[in-house]
N, CA, C and O atoms as a CHARMM CRD file, in Angstrom:
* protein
*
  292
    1    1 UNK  N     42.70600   9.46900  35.98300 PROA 1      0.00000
    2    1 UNK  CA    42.54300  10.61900  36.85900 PROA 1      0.00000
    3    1 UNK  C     41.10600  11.12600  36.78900 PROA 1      0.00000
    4    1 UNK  O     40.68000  11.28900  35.64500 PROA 1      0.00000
    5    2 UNK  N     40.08200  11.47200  38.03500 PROA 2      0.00000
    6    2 UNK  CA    39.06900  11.80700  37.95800 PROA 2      0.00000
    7    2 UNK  C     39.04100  13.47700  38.57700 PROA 2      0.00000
    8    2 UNK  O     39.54000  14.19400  39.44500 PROA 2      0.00000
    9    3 UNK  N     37.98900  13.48200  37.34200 PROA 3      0.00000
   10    3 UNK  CA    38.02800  15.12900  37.52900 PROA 3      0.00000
   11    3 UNK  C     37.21900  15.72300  38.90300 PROA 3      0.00000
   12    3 UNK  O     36.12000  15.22800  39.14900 PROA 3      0.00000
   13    4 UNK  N     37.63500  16.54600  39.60000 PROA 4      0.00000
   14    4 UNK  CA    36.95600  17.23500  40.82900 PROA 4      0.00000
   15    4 UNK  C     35.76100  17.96600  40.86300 PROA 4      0.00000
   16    4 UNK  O     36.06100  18.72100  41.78800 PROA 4      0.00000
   17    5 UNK  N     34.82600  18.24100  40.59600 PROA 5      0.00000
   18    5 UNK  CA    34.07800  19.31000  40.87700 PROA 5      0.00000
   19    5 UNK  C     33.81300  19.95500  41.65300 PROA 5      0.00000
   20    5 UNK  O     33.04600  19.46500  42.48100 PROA 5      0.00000
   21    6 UNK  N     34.22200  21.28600  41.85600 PROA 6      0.00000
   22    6 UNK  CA    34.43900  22.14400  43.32400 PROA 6      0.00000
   23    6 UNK  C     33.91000  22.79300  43.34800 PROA 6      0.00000
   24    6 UNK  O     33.50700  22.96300  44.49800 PROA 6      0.00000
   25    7 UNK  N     33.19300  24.04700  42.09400 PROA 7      0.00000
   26    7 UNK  CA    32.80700  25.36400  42.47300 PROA 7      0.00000
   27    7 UNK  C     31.40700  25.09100  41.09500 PROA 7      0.00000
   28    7 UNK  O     31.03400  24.16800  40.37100 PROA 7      0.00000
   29    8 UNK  N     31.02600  26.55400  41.36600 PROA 8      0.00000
   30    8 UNK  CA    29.80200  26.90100  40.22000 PROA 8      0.00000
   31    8 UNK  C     31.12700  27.56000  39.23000 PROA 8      0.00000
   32    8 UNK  O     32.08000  28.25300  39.59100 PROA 8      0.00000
   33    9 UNK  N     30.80900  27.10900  38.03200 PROA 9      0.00000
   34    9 UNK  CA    31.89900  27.30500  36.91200 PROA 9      0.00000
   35    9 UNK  C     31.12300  28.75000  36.55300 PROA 9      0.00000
   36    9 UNK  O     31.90200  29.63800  36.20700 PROA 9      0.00000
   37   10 UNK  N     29.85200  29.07700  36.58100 PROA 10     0.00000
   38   10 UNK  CA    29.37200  30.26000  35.46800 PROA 10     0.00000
   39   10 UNK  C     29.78400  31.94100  36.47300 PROA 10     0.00000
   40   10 UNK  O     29.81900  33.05500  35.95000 PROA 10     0.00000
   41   11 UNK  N     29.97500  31.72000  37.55800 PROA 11     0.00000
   42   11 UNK  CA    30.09900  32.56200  38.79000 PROA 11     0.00000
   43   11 UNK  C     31.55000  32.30100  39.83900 PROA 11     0.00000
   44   11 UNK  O     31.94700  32.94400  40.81100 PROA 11     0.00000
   45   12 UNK  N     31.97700  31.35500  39.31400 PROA 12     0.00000
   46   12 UNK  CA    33.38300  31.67100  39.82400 PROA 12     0.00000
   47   12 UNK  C     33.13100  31.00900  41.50100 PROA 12     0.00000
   48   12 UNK  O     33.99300  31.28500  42.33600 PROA 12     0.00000
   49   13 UNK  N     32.30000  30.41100  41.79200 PROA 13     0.00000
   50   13 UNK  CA    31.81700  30.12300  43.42400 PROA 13     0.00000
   51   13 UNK  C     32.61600  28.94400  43.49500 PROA 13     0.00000
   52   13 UNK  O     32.41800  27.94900  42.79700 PROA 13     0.00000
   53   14 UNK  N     33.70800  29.08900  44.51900 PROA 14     0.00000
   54   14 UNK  CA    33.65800  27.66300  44.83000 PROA 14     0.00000
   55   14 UNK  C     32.61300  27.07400  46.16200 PROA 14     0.00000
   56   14 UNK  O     32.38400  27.65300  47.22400 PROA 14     0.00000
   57   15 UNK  N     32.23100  26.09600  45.81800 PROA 15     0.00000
   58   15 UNK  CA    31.92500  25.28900  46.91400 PROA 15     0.00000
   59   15 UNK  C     31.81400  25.46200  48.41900 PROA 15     0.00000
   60   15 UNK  O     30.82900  25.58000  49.14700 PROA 15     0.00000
   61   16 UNK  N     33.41300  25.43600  48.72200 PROA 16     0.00000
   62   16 UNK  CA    34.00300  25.74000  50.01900 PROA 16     0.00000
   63   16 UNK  C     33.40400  26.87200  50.85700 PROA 16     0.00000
   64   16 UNK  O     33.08600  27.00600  52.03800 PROA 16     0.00000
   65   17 UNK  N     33.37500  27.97100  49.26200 PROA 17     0.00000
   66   17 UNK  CA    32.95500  29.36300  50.03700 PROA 17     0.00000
   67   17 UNK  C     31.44600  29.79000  50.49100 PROA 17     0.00000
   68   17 UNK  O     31.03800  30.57200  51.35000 PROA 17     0.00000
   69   18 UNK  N     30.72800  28.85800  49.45400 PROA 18     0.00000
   70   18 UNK  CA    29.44900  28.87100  49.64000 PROA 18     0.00000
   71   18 UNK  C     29.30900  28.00000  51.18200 PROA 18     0.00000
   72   18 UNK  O     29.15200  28.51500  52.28900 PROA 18     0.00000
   73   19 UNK  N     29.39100  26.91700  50.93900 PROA 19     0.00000
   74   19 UNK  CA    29.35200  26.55500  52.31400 PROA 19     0.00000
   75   19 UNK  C     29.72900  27.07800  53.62000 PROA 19     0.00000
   76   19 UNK  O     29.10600  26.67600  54.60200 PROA 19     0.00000
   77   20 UNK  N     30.86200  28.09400  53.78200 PROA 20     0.00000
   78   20 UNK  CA    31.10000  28.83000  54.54800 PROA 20     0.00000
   79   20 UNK  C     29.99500  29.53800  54.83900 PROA 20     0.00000
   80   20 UNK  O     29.41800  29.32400  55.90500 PROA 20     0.00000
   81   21 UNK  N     29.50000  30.53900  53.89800 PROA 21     0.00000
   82   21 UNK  CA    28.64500  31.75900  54.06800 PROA 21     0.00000
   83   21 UNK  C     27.26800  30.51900  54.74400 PROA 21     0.00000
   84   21 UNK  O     26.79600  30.53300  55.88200 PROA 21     0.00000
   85   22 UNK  N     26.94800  29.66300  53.72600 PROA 22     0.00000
   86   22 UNK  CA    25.70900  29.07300  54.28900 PROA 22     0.00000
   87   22 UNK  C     25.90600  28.79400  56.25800 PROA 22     0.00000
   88   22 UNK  O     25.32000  29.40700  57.15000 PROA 22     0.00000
   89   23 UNK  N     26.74000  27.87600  56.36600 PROA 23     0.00000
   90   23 UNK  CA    26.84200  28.08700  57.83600 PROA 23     0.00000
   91   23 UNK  C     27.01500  29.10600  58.44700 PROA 23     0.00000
   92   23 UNK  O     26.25600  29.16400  59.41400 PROA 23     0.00000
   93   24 UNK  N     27.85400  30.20800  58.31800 PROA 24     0.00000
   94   24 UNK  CA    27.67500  31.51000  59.08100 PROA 24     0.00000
   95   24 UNK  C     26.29300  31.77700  58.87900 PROA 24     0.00000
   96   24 UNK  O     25.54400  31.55400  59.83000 PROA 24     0.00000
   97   25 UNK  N     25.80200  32.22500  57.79100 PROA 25     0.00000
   98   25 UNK  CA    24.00500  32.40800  57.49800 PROA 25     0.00000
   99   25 UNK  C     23.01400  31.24900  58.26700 PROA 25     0.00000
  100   25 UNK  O     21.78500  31.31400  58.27400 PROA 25     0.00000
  101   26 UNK  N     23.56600  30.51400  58.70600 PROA 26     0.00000
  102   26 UNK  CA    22.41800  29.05900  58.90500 PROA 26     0.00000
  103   26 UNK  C     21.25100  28.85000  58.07600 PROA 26     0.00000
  104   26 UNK  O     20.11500  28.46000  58.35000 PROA 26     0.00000
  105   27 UNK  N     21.88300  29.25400  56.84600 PROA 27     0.00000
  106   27 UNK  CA    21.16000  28.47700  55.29100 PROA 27     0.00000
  107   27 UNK  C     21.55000  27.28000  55.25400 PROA 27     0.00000
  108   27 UNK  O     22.57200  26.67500  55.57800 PROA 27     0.00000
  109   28 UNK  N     19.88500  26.86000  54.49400 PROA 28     0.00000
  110   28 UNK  CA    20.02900  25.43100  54.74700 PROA 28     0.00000
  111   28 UNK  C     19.63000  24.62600  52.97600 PROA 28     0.00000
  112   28 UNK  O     19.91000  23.51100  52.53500 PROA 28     0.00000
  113   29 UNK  N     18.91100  25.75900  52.37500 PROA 29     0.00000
  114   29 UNK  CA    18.09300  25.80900  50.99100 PROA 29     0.00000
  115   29 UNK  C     19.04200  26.31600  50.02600 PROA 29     0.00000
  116   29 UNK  O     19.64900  27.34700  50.31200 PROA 29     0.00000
  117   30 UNK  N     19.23800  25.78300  49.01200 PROA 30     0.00000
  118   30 UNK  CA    19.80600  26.52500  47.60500 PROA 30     0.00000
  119   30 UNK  C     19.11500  27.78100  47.33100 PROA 30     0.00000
  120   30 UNK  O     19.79400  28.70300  46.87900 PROA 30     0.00000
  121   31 UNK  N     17.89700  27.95500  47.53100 PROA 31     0.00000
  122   31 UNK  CA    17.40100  29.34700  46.99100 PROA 31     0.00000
  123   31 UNK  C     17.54200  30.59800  47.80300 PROA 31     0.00000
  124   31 UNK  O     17.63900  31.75200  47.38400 PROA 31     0.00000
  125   32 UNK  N     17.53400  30.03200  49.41900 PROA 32     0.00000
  126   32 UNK  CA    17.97900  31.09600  49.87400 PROA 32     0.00000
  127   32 UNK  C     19.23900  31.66400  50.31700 PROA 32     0.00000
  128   32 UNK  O     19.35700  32.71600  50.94400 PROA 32     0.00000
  129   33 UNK  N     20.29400  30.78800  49.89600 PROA 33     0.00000
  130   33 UNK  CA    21.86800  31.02600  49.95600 PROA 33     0.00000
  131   33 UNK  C     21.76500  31.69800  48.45500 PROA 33     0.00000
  132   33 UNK  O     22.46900  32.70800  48.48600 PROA 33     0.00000
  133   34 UNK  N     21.21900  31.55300  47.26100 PROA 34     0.00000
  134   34 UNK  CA    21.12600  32.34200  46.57800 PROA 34     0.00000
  135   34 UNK  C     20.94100  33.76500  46.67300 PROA 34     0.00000
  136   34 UNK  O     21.52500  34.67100  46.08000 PROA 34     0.00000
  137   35 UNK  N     19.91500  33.79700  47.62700 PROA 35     0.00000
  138   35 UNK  CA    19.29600  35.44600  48.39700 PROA 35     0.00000
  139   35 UNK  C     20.71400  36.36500  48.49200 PROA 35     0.00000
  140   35 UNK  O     20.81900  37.53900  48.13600 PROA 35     0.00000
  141   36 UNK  N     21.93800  35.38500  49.15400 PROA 36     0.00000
  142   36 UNK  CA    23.03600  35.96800  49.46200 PROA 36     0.00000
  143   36 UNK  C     23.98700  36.06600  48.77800 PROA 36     0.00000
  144   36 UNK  O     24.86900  36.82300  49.18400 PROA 36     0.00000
  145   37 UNK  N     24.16500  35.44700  47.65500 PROA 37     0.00000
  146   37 UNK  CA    25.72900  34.92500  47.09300 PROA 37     0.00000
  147   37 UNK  C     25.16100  34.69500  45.25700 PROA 37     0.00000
  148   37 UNK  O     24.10700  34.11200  45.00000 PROA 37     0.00000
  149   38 UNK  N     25.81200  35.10000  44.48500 PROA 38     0.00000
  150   38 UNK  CA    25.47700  34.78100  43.13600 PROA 38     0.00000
  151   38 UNK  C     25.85500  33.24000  42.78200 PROA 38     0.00000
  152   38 UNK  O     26.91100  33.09200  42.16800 PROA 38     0.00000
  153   39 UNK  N     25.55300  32.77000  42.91100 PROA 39     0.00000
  154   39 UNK  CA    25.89800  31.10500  41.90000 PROA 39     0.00000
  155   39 UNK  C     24.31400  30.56900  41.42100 PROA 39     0.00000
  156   39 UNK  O     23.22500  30.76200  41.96200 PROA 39     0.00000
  157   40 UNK  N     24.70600  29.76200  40.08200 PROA 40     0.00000
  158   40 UNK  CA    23.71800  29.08800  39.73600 PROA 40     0.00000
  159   40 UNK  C     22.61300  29.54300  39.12500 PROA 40     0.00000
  160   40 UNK  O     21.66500  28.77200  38.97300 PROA 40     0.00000
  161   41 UNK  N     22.55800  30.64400  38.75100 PROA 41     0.00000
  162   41 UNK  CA    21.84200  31.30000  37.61700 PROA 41     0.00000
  163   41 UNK  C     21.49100  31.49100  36.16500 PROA 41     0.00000
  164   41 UNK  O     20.47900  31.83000  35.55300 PROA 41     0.00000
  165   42 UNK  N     23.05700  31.04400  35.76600 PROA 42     0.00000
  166   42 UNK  CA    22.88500  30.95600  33.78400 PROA 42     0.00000
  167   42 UNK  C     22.99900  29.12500  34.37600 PROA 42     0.00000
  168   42 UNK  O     22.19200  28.68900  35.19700 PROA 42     0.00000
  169   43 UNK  N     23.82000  28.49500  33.94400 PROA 43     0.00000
  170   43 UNK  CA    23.61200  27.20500  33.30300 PROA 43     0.00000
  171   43 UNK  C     22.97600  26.31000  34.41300 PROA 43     0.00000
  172   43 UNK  O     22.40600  25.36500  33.86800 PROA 43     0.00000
  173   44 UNK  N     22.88900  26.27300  35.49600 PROA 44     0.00000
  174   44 UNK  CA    22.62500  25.63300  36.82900 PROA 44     0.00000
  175   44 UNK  C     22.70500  24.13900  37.38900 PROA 44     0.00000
  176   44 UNK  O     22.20100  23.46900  38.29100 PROA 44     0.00000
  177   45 UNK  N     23.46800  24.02000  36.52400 PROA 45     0.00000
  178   45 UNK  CA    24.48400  23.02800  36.90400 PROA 45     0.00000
  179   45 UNK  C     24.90500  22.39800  38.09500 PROA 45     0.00000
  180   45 UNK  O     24.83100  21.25200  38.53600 PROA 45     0.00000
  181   46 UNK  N     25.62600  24.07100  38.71100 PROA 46     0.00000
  182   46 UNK  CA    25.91700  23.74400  39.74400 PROA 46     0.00000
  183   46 UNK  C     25.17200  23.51400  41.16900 PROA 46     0.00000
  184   46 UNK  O     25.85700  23.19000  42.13900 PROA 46     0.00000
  185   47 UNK  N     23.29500  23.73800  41.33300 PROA 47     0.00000
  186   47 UNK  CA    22.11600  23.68600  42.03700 PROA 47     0.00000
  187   47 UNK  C     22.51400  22.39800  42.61300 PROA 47     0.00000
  188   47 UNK  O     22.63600  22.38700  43.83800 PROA 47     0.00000
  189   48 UNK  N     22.78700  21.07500  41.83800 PROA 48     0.00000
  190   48 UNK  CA    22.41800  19.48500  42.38400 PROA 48     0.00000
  191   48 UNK  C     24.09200  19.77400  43.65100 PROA 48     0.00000
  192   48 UNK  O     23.88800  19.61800  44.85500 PROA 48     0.00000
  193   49 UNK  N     25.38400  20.12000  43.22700 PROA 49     0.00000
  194   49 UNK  CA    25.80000  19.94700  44.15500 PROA 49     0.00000
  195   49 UNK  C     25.97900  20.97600  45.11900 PROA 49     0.00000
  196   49 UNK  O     26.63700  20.60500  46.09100 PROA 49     0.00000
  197   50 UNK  N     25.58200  22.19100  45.14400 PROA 50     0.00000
  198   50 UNK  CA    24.92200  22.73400  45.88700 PROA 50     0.00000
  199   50 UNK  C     23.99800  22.39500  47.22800 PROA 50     0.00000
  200   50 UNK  O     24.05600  22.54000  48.44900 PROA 50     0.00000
  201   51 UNK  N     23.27400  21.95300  46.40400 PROA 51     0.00000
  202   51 UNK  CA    21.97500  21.21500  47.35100 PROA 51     0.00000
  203   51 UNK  C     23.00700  19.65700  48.07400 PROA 51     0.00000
  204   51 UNK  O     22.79700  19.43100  49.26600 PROA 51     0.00000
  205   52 UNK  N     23.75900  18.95600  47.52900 PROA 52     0.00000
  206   52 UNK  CA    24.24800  18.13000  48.19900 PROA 52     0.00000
  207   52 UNK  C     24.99000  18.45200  49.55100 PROA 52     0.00000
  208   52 UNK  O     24.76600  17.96700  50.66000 PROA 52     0.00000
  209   53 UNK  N     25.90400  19.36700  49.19500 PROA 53     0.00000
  210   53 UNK  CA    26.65100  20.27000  49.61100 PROA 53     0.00000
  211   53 UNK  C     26.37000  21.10600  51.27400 PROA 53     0.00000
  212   53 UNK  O     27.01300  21.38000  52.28800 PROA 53     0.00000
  213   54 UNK  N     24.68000  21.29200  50.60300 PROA 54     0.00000
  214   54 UNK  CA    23.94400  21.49900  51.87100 PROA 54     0.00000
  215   54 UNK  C     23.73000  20.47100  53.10500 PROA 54     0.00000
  216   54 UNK  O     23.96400  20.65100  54.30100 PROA 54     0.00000
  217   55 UNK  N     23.24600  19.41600  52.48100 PROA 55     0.00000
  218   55 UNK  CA    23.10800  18.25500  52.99700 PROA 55     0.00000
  219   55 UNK  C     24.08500  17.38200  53.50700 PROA 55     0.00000
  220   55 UNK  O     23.59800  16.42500  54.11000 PROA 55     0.00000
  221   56 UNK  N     25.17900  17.41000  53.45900 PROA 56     0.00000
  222   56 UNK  CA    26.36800  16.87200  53.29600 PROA 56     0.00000
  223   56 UNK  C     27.60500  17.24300  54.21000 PROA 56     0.00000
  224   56 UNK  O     28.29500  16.84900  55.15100 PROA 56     0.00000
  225   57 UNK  N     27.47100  17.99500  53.54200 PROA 57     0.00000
  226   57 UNK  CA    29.13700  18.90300  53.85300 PROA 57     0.00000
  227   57 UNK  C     29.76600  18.99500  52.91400 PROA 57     0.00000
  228   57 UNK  O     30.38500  20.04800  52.76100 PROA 57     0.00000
  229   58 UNK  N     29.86500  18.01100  51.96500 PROA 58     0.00000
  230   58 UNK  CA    30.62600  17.66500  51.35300 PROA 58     0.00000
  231   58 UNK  C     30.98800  19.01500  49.88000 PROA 58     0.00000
  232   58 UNK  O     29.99300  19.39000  49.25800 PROA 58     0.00000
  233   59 UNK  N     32.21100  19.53600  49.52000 PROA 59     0.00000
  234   59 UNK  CA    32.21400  20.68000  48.44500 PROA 59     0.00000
  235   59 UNK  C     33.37100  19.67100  47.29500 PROA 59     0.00000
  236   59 UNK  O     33.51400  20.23500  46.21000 PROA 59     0.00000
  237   60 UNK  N     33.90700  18.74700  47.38800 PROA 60     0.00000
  238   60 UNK  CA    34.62100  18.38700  46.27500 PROA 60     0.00000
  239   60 UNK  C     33.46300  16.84600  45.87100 PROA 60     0.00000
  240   60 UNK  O     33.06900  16.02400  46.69700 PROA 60     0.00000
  241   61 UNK  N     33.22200  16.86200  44.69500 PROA 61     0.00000
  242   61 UNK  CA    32.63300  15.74000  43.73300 PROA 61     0.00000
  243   61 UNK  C     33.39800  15.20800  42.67000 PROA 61     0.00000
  244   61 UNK  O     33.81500  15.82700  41.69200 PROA 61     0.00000
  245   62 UNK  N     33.56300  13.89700  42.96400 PROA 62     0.00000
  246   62 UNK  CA    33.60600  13.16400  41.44700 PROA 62     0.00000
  247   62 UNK  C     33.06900  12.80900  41.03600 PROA 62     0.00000
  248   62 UNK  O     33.60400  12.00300  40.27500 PROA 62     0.00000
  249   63 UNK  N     31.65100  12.83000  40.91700 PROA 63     0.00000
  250   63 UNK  CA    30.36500  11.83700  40.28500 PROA 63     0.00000
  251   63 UNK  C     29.71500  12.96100  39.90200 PROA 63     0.00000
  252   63 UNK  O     29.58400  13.89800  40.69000 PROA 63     0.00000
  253   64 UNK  N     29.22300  12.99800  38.62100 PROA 64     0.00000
  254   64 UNK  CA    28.31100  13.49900  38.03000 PROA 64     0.00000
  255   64 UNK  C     26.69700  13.71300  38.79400 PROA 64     0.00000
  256   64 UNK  O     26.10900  12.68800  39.13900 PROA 64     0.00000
  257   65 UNK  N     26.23400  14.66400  38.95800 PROA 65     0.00000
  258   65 UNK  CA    24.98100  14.82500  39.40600 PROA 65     0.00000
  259   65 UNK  C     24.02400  15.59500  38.85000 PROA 65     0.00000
  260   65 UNK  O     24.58400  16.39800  38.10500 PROA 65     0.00000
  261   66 UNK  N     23.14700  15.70700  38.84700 PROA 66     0.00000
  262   66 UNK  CA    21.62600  15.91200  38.28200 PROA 66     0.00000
  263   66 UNK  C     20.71200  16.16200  39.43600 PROA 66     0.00000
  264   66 UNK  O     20.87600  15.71900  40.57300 PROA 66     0.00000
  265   67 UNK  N     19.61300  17.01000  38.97400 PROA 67     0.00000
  266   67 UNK  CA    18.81200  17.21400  40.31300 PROA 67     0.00000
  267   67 UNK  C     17.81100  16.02400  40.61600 PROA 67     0.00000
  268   67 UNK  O     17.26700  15.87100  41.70900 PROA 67     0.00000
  269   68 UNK  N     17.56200  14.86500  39.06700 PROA 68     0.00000
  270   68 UNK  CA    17.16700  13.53200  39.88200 PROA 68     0.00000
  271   68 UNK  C     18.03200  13.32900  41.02800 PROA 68     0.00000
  272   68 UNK  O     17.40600  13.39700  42.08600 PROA 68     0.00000
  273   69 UNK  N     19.55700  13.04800  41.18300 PROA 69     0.00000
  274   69 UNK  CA    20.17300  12.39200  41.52000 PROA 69     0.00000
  275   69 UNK  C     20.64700  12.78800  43.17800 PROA 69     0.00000
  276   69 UNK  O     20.88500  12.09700  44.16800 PROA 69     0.00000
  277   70 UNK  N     20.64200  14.46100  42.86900 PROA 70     0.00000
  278   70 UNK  CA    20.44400  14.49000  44.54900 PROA 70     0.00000
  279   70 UNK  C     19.49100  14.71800  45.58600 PROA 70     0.00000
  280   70 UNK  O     19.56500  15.13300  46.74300 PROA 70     0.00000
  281   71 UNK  N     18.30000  14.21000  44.61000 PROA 71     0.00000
  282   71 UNK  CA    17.32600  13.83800  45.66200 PROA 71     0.00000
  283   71 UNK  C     17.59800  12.78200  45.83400 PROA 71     0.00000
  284   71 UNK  O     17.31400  12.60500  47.01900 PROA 71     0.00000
  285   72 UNK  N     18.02200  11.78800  45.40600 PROA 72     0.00000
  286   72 UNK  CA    17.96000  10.23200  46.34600 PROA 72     0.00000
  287   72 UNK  C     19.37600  10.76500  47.32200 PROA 72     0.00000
  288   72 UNK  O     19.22900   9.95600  48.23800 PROA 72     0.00000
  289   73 UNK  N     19.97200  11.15200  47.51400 PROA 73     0.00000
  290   73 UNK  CA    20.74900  11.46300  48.10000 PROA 73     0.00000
  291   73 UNK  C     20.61800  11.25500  49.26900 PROA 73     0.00000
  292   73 UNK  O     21.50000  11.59300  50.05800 PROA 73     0.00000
């Protein structure tokens, strides 16, 4: 069984919701969906799928990511 990654664990964000607000906002940047919404501040972890997230669509992960990793993205 592979584990999901959905939300920012330190802020309680899921994914889904961020992405919501970002499209209503037509944010397109992690820092400035930050401007709006708390995630990703103590451990930041959750920034790489964030930023995928942006790029993507995509809010559920099974692969481990790193901010090398979603730049090749």
């Amino acid at each position: 069984m592979k584990t999901c990654i959905t939300r920012c664990v330190c802020f309680r964000q899921p994914f889904d919701r961020l992405k919501a607000i970002a499209k209503a906002q037509g944010i397109q940047t992690v820092e400035v969906l930050q401007e709006v919404v708390l995630f990703g501040e103590n451990c930041g972890l959750c920034k790489p799928y964030v930023a995928q997230m942006l790029r993507t669509g995509q809010t559920v992960f099974t692969e481990l990511l790193t901010d090398n990793t979603s730049e090749q993205a």
